[in-house]
N, C-alpha and C positions, 0 to 999 in steps of 0.2 A: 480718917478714911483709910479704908486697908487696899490693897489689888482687888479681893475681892466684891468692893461695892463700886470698882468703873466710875470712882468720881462722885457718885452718889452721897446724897448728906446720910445722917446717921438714919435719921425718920424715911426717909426714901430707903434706905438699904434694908430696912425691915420688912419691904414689900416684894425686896426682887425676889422674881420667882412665884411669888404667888398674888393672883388678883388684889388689887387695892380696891376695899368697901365703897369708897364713892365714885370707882368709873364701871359706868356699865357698857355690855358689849351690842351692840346693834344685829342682829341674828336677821336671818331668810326665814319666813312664815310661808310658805308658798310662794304665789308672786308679789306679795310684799316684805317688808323688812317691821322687827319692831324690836323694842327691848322687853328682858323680863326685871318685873321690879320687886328687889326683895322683901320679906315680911314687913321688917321695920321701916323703909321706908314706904311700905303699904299705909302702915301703921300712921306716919306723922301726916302722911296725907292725906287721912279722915276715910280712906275709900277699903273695899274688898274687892273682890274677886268679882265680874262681873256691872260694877259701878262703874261711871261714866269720869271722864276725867276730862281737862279741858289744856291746851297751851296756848298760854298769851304771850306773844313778842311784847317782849321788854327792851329797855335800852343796855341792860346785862346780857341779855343772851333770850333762851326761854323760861317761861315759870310753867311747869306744870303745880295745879291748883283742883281740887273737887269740882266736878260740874253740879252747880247750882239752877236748877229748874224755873224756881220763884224768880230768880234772878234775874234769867234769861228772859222770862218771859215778861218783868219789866221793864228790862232795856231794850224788848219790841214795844213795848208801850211809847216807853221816852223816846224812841228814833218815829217813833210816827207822830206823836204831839210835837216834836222838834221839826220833822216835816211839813205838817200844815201848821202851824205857829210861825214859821222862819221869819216870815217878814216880820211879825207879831215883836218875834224875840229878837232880830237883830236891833228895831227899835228901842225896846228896851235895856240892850247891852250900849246905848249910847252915852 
C-alpha cells in the first residue's frame, strides 16, 4: 500500500476516485428518491426499460428480482384457498 491509497487494499485503491460498478447512488426524482440501474445489470435481471420489477426482504438484505404476473396472480390464488382452507389445512399439517 503506498500514501496514496489511504490504507486501502490493492483492489480498493483501483476505484478511488472513481465510482465502483457495484455501488449505486440513490438520486432525488422529484419528490421521491430512486436509483438508475445500469445496462448490464438491466440485462441479468431479465427486465428493460419500462418493466415492472419487484423487491423481496430477504434475510441478506433486498433482492430485487423481474415482476412475474402469473406469479402474482397465483399467490392471490394460494393466499385465498390458504384462507378458507385454514382449518382444513392446519388439520392436515398434524
Amino acid at each position: 500500500m503506498t500514501k496514496e491509497n489511504k490504507g486501502l487494499s490493492e483492489e480498493a485503491a483501483t476505484f478511488v476516485g472513481k465510482p465502483r460498478p457495484d455501488v449505486l447512488k440513490v438520486r432525488q426524482i422529484g419528490n421521491s428518491a430512486g436509483v438508475l440501474l445500469p445496462k448490464d445489470l438491466l440485462a441479468k435481471l431479465g427486465v428493460e426499460i419500462g418493466d415492472d420489477i419487484q423487491a423481496i426482504d430477504t434475510p441478506r438484505g433486498v433482492e430485487l428480482t423481474a415482476f412475474d404476473a402469473d406469479l402474482d396472480d397465483a399467490m392471490k390464488w394460494i393466499e385465498k384457498g390458504a384462507k378458507r382452507y385454514r382449518n382444513t389445512l392446519r388439520a392436515l399439517a398434524k
